[in-house]
DSSP file (Angstrom, degrees, kcal/mol; ACC not computed):
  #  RESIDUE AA STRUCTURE BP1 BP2  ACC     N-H-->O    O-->H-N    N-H-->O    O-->H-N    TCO  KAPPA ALPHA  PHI   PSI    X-CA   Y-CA   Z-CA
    1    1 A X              0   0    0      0, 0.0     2,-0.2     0, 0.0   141,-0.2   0.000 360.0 360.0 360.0 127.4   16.2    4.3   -4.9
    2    2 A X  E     -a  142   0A   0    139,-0.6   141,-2.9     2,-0.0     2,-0.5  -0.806 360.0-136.9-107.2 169.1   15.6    1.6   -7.8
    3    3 A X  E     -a  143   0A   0     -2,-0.2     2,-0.3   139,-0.2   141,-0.2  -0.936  27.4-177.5 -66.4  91.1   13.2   -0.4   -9.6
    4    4 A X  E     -a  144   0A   0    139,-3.7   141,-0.7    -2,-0.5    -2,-0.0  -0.729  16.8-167.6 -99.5 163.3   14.5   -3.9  -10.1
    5    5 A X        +     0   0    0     -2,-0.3   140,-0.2   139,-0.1    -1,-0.2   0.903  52.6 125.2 -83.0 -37.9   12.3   -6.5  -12.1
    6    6 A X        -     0   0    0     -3,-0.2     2,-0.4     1,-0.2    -2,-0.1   0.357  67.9-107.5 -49.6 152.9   14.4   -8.8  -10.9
    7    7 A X        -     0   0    0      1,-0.1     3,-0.2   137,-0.0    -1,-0.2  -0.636  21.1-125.7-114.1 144.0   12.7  -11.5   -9.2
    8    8 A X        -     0   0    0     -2,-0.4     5,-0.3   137,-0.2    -1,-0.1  -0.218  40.9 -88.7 -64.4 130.2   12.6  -12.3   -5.5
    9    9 A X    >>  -     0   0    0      1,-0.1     4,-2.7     3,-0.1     3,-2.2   0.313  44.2-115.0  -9.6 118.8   13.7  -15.9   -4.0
   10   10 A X  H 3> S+     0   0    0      1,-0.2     4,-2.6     2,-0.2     5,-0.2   0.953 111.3  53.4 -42.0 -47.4   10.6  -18.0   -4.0
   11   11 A X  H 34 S+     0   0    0      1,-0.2     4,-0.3     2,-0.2    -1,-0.2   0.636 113.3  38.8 -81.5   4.9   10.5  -18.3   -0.3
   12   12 A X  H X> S+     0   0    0     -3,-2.2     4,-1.4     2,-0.1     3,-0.7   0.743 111.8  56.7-105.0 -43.1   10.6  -14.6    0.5
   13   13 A X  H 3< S+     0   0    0     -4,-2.7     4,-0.2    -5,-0.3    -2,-0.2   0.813 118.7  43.5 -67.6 -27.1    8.0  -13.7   -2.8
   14   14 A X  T 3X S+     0   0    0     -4,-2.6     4,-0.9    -5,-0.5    -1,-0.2   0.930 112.3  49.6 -44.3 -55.9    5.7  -16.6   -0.5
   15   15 A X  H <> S+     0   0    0     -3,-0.7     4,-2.5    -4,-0.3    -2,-0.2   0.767 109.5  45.4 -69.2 -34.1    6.4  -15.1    2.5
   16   16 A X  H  X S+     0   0    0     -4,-1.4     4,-0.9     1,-0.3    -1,-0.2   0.638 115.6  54.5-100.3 -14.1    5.5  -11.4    1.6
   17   17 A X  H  4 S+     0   0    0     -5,-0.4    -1,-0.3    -4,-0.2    -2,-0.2   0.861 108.2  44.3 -83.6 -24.4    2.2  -12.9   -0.1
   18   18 A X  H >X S+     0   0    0     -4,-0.9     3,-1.2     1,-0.2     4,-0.5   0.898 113.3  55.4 -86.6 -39.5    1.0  -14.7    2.9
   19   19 A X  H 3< S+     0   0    0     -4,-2.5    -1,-0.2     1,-0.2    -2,-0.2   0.629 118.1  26.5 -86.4   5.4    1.8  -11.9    4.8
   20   20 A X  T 3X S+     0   0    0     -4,-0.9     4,-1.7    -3,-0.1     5,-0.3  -0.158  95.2 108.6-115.1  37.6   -0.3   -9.1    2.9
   21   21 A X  H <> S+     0   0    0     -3,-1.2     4,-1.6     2,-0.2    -2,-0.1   0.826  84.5  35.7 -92.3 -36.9   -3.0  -12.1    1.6
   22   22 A X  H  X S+     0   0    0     -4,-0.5     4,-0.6     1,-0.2    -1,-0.2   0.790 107.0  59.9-106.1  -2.9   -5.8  -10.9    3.9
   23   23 A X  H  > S+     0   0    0      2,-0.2     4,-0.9     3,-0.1     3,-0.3   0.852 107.0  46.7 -81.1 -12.0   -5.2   -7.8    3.8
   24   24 A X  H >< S+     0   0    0     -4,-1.7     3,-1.2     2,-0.2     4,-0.5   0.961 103.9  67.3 -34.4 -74.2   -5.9   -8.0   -0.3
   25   25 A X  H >X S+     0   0    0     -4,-1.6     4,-0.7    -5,-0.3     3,-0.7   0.787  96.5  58.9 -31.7 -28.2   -8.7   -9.9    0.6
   26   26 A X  H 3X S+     0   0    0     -4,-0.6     4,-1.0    -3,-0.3    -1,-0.2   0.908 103.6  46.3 -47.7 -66.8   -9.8   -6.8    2.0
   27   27 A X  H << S+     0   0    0     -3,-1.2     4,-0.3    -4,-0.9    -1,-0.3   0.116 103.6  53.7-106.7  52.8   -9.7   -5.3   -0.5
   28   28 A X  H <4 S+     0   0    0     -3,-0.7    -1,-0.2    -4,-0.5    -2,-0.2   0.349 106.6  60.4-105.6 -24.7  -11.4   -7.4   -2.8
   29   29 A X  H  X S+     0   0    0     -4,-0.7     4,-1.2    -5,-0.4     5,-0.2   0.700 105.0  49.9-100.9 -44.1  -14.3   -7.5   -0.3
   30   30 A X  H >X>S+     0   0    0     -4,-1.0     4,-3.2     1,-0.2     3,-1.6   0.963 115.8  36.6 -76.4 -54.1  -14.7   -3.7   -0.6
   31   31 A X  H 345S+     0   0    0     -4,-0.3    -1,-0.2     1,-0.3    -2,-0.2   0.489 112.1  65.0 -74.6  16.4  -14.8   -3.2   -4.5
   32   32 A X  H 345S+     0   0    0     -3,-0.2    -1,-0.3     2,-0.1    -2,-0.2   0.696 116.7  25.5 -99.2 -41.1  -16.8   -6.5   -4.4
   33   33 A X  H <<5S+     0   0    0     -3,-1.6    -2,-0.2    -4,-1.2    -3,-0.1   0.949 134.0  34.9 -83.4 -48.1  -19.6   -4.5   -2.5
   34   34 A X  T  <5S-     0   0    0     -4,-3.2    -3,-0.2     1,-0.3    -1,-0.1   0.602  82.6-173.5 -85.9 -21.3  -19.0   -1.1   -3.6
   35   35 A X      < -     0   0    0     -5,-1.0    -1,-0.3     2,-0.1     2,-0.2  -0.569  35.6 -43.2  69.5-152.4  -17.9   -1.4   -7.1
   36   36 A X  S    S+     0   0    0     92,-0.1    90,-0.2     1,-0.1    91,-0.2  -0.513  96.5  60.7 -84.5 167.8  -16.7    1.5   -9.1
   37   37 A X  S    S+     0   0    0     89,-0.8    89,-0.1    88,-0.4     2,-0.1   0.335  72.2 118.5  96.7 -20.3  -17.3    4.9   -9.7
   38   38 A X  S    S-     0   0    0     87,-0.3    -1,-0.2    88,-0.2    87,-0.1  -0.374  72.9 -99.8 -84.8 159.0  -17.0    6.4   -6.0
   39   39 A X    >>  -     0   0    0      1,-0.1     4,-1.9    -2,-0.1     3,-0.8  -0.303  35.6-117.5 -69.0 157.0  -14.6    8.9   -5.0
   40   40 A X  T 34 S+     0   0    0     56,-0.2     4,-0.3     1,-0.2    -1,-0.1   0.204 111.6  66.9 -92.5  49.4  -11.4    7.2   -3.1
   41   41 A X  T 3> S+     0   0    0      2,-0.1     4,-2.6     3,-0.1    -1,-0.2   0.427 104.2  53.9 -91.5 -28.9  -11.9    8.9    0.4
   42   42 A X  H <> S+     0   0    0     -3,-0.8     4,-1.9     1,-0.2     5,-0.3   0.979 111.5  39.0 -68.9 -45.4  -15.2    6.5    0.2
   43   43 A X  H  X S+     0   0    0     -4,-1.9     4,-3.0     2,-0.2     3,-0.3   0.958 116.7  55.6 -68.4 -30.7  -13.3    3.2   -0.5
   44   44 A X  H >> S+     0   0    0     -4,-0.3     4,-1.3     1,-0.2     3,-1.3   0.950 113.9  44.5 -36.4 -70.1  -10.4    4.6    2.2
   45   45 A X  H 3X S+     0   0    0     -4,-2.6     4,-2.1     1,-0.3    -1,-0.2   0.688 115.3  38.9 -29.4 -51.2  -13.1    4.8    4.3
   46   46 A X  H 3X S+     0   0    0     -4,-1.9     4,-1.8    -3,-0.3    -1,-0.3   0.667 112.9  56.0 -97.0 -28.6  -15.0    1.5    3.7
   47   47 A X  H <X S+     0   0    0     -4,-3.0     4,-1.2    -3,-1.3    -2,-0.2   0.641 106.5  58.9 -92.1  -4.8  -11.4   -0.8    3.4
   48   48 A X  H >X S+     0   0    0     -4,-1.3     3,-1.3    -5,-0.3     4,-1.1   0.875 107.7  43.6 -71.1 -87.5  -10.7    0.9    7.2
   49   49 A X  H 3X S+     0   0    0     -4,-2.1     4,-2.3     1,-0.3     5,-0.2   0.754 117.3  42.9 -40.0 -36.4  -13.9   -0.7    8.5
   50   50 A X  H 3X S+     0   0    0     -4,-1.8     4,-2.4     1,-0.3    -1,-0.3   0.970 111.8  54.5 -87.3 -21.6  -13.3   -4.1    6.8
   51   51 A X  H <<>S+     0   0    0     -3,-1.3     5,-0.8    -4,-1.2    -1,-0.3   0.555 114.4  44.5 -54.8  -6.2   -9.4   -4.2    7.8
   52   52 A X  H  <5S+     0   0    0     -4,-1.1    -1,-0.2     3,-0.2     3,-0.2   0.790 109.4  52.3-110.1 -22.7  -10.7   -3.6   11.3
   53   53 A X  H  <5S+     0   0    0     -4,-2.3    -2,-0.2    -5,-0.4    -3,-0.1   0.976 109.4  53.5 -68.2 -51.5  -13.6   -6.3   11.0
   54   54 A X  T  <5S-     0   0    0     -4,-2.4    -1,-0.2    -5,-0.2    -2,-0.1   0.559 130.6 -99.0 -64.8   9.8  -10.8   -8.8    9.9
   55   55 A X  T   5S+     0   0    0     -5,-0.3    -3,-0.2    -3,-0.2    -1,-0.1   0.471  80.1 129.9  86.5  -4.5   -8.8   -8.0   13.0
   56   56 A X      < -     0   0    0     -5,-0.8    -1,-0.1    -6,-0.1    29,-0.1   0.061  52.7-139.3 -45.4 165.3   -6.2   -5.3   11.7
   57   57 A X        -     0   0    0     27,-0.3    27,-0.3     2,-0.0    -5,-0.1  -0.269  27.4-172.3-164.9  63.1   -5.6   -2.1   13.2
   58   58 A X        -     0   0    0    -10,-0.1     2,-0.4    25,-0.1    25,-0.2  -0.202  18.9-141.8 -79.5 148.6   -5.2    0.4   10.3
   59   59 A X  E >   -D   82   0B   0     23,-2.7    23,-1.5    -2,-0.1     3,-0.9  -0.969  19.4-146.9 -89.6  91.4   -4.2    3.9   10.7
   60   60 A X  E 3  S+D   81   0B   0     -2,-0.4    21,-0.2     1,-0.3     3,-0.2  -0.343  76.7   4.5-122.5 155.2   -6.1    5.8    8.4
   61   61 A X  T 3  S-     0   0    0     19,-7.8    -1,-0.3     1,-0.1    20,-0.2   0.715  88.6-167.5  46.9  30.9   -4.2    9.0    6.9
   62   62 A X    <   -     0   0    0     -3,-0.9    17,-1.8    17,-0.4     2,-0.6  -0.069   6.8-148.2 -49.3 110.6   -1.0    8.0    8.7
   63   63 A X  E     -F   78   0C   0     15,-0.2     2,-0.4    -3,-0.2    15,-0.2  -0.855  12.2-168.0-130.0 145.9    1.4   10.6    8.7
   64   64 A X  E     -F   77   0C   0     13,-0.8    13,-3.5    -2,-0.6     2,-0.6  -0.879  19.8-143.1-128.2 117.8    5.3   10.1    8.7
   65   65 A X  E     -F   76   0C   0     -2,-0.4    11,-0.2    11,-0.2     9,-0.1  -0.754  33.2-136.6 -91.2 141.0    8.0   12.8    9.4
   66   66 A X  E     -     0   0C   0      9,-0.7     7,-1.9    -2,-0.6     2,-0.6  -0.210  17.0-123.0 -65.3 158.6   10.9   11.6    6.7
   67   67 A X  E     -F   72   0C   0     47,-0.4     2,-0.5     5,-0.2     5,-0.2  -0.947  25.3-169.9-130.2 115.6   14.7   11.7    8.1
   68   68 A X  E >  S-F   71   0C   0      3,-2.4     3,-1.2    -2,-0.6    -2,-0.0  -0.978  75.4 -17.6-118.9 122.4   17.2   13.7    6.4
   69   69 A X  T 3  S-     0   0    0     -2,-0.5    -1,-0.1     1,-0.3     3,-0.1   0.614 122.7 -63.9  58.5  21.4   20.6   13.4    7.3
   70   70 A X  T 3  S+     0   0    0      1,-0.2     2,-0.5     0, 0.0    -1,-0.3   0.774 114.5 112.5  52.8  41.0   19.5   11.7   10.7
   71   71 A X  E <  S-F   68   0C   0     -3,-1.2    -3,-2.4     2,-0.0     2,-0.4  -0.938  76.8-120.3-122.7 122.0   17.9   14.6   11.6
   72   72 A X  E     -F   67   0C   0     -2,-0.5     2,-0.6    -5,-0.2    -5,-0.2  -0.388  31.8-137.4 -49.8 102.1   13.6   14.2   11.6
   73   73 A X  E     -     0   0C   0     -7,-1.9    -7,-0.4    -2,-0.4    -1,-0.1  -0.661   7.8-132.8 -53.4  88.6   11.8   16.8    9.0
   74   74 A X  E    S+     0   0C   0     -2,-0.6     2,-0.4    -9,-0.1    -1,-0.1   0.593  78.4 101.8  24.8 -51.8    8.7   18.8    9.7
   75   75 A X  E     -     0   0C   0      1,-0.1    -9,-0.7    -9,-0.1     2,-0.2  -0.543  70.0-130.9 -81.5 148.0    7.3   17.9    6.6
   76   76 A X  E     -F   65   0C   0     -2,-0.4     2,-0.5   -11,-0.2   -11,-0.2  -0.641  10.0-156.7 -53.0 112.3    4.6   15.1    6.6
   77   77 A X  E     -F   64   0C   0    -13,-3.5   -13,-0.8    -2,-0.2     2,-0.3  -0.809  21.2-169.0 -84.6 163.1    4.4   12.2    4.5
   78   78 A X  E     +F   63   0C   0     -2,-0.5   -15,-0.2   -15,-0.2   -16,-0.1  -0.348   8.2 178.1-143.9  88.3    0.7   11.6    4.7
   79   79 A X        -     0   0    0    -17,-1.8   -17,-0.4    -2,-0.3     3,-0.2  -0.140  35.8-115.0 -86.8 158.1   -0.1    8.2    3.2
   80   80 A X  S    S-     0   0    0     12,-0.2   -19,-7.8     1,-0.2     2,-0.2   0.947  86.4  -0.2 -58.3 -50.6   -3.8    6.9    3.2
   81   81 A X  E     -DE  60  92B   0     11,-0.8    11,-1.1   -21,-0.2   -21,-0.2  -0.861  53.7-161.7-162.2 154.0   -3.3    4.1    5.4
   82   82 A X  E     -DE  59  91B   0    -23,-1.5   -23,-2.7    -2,-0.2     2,-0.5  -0.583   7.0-158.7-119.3 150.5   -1.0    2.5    7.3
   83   83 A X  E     - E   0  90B   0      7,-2.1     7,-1.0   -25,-0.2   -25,-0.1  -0.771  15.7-146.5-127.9  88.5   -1.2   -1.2    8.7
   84   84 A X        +     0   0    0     -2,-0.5   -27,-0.3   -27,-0.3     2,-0.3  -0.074  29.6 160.7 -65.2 156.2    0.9   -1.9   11.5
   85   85 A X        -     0   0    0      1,-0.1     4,-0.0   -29,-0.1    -1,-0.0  -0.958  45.5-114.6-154.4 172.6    2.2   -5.3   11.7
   86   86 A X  S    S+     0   0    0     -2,-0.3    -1,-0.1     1,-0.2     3,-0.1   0.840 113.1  45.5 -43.8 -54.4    4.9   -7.5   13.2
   87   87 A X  S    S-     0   0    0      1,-0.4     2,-0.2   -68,-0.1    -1,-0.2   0.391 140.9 -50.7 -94.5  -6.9    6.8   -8.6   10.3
   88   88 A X        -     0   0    0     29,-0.1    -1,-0.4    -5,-0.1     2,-0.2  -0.629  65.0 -94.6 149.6 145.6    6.7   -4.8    9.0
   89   89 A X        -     0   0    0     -2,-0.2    30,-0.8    -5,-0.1    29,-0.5  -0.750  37.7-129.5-102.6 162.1    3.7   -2.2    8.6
   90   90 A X  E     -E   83   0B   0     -7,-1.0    -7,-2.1    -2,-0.2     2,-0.5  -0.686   1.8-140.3-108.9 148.1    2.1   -1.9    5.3
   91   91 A X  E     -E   82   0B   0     -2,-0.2    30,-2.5    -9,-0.2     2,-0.3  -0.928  23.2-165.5-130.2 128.8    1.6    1.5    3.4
   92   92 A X  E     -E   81   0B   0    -11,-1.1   -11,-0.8    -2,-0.5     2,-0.3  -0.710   8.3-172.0-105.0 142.4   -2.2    1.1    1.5
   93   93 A X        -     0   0    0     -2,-0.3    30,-0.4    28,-0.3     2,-0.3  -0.759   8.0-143.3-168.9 135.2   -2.4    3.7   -0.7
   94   94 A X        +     0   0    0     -2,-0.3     2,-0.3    28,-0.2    30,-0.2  -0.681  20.6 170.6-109.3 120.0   -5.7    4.3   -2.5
   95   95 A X  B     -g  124   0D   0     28,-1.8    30,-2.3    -2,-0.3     5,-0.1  -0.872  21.4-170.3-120.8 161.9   -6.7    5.3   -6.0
   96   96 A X        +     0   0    0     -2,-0.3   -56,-0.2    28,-0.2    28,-0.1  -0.393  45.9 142.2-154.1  80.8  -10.1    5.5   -8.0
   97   97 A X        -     0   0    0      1,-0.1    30,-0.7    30,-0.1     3,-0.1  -0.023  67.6-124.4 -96.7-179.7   -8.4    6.2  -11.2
   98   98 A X  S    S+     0   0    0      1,-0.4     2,-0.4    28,-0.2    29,-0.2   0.688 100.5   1.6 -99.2 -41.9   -9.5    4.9  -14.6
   99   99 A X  S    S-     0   0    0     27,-0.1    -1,-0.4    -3,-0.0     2,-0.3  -0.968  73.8-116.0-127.6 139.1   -5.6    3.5  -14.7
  100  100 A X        -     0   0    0     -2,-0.4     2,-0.2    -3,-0.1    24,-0.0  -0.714  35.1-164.1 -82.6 139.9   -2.6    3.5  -12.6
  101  101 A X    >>  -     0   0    0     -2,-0.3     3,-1.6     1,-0.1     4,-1.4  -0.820  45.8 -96.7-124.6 168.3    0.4    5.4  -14.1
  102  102 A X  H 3> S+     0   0    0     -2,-0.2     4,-2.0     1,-0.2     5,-0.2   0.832 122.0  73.2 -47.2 -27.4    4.0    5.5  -13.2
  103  103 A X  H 34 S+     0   0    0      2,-0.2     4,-0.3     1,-0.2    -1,-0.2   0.714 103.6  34.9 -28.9 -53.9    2.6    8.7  -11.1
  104  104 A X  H <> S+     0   0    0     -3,-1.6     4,-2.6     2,-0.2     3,-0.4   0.882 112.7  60.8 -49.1 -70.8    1.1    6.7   -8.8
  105  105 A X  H >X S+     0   0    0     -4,-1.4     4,-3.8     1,-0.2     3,-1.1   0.934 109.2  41.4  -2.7-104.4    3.7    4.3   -9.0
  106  106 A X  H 3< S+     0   0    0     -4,-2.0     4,-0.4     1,-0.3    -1,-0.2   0.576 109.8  60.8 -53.7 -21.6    6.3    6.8   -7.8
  107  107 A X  H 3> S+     0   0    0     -3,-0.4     4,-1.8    -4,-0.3     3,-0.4   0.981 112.7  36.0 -31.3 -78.5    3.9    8.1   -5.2
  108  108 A X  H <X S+     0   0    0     -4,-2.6     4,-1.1    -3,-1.1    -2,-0.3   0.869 116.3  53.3 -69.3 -50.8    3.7    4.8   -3.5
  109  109 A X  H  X S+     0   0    0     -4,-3.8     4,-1.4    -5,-0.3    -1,-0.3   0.760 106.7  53.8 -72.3 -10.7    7.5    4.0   -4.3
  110  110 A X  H  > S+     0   0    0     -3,-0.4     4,-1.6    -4,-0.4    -2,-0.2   0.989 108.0  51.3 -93.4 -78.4    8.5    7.7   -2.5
  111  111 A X  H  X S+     0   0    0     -4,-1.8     4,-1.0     2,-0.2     6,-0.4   0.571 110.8  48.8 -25.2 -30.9    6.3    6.5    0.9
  112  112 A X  H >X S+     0   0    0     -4,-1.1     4,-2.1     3,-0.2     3,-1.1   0.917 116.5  43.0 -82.9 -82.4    8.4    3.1    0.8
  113  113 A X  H 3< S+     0   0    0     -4,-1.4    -2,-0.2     1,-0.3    -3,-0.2   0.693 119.1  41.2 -41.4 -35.5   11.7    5.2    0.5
  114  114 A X  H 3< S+     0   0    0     -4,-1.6   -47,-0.4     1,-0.1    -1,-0.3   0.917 125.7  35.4-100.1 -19.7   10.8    8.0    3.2
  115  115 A X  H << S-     0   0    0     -3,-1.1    -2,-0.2    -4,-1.0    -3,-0.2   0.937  90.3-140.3 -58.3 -61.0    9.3    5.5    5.7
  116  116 A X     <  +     0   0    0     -4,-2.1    -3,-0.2     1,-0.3    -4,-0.1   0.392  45.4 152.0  68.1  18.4   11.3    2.8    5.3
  117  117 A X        -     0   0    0     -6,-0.4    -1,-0.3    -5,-0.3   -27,-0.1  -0.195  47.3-133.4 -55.5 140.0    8.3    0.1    5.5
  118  118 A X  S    S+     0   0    0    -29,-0.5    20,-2.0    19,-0.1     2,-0.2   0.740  77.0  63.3 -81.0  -7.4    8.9   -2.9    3.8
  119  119 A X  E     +B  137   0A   0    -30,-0.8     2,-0.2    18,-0.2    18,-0.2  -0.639  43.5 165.4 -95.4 146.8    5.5   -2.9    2.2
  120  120 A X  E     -B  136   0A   0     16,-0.7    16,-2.0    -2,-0.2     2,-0.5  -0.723  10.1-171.4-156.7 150.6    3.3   -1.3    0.1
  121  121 A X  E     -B  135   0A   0    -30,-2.5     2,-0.3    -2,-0.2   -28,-0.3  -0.958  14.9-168.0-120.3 124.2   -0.1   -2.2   -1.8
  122  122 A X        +     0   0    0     12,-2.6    12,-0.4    -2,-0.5     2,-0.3  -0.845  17.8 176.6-109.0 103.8   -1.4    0.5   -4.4
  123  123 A X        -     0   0    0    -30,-0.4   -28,-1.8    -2,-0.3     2,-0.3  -0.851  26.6-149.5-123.9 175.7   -4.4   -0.2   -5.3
  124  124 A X  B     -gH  95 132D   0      8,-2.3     8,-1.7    -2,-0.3   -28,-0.2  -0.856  10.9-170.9-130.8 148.5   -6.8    1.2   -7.4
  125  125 A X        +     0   0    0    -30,-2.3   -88,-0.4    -2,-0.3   -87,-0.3   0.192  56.4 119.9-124.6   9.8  -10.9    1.0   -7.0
  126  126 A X  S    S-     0   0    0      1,-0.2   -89,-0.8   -90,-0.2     2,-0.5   0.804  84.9 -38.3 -31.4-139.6  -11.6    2.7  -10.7
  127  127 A X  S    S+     0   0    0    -30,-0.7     2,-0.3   -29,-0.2    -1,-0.2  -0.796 100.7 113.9-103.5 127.6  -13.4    1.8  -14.1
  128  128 A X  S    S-     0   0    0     -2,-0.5   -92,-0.1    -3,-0.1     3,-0.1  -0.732  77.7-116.9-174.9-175.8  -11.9   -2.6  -13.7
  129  129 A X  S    S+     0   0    0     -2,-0.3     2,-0.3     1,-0.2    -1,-0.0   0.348 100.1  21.2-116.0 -13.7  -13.9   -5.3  -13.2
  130  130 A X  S    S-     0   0    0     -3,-0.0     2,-0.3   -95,-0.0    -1,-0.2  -0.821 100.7 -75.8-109.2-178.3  -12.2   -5.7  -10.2
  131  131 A X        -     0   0    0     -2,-0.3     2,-0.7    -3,-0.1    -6,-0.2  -0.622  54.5-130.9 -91.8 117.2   -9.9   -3.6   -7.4
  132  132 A X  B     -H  124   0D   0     -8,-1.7    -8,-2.3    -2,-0.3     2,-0.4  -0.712  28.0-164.7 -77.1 137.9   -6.3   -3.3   -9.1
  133  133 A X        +     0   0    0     -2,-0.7     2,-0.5   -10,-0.3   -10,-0.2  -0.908  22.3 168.6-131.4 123.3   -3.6   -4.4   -6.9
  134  134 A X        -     0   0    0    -12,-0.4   -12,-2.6    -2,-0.4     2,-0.3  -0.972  15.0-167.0-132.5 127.7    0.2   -3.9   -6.8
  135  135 A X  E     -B  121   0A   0     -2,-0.5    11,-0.7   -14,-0.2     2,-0.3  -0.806   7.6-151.4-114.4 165.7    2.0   -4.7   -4.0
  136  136 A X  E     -BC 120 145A   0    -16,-2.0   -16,-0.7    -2,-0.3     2,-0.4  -0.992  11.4-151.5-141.7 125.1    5.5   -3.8   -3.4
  137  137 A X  E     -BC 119 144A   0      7,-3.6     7,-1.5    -2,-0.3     2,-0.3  -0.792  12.7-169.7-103.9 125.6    8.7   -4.8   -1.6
  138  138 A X        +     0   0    0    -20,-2.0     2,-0.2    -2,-0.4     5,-0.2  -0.985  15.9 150.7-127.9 144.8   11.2   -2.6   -0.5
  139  139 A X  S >  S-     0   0    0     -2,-0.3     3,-2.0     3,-0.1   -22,-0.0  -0.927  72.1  -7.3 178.3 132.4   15.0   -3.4    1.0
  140  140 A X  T 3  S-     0   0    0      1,-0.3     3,-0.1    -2,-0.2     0, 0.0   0.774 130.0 -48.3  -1.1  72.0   18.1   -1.6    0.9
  141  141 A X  T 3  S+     0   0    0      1,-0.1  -139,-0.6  -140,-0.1     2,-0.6   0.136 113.4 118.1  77.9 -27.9   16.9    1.3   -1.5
  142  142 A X  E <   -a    2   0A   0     -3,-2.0  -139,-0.2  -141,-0.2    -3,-0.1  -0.629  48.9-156.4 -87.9  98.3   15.3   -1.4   -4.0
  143  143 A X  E     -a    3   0A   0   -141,-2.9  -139,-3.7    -2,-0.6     2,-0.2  -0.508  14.0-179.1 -84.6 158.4   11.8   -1.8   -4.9
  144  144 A X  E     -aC   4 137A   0     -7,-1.5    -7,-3.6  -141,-0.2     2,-0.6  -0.979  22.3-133.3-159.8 140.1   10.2   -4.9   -6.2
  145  145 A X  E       C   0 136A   0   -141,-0.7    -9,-0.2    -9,-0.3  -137,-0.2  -0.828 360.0 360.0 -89.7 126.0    7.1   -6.0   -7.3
  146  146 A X              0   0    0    -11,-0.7   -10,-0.2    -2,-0.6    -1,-0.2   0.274 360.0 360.0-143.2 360.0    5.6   -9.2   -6.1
């Protein structure tokens, strides 16, 4: 799997914003109430309830056996939560860091790659002034930020 910077057609980098745009809102809505400083099983917790008030129908701890060789693994991925969706489900995955590091990063990019979801939001509910948010596109083996 790669990184590329390079950047997606305007009308798919639209498309993949309108389609994760309320769920952001989501979470903007939690660290807007809650702030900072809590552990993240509390914001998991609390961005399940408002994903479910907004009409969503998040999986919370969502766990995903990986496929190796086409044969289905044992092992678990076990991402925080997952947001099924039409256009593709979205992999949430939750920090309450002081910073996100490529750790995280590679976390989140590892869940795109053993799932195969096109989505993923990492964000993080630390020390900000607000919830940091990176969402992520994934497509034959290639992640992208938009």
């Amino acid at each position: 799997m790669e990184f590329s910077r390079e950047k997606l057609p305007a009308t798919l980098h639209d498309s993949l914003k309108a389609h994760v745009y309320d769920i952001i809102g989501c979470m903007h809505e939690v660290y807007r109430d809650l702030g900072d400083g809590l552990p993240e099983y509390v914001y998991q917790e609390a961005l399940v309830i408002e994903l479910k008030a907004k009409g969503f129908n998040p999986i919370r701890e969502y766990h995903h056996h990986p496929v190796y060789k086409g044969m289905e693994l044992k092992a678990l991925l076990k991402m925080d939560i997952m947001v099924p969706m039409q256009r593709g489900n979205v992999i949430i995955e939750c920090k309450a860091i002081r910073e996100l590091s490529n750790i995280e990063r590679s976390q989140t990019f590892g869940y795109l790659r053993g799932t195969e979801f096109p989505i993923a939001i990492l964000v993080n509910f630390g020390a900000h002034d607000r919830a940091e948010i990176e969402r992520y596109y994934f497509k034959n083996g290639v992640v992208r930020a938009f």
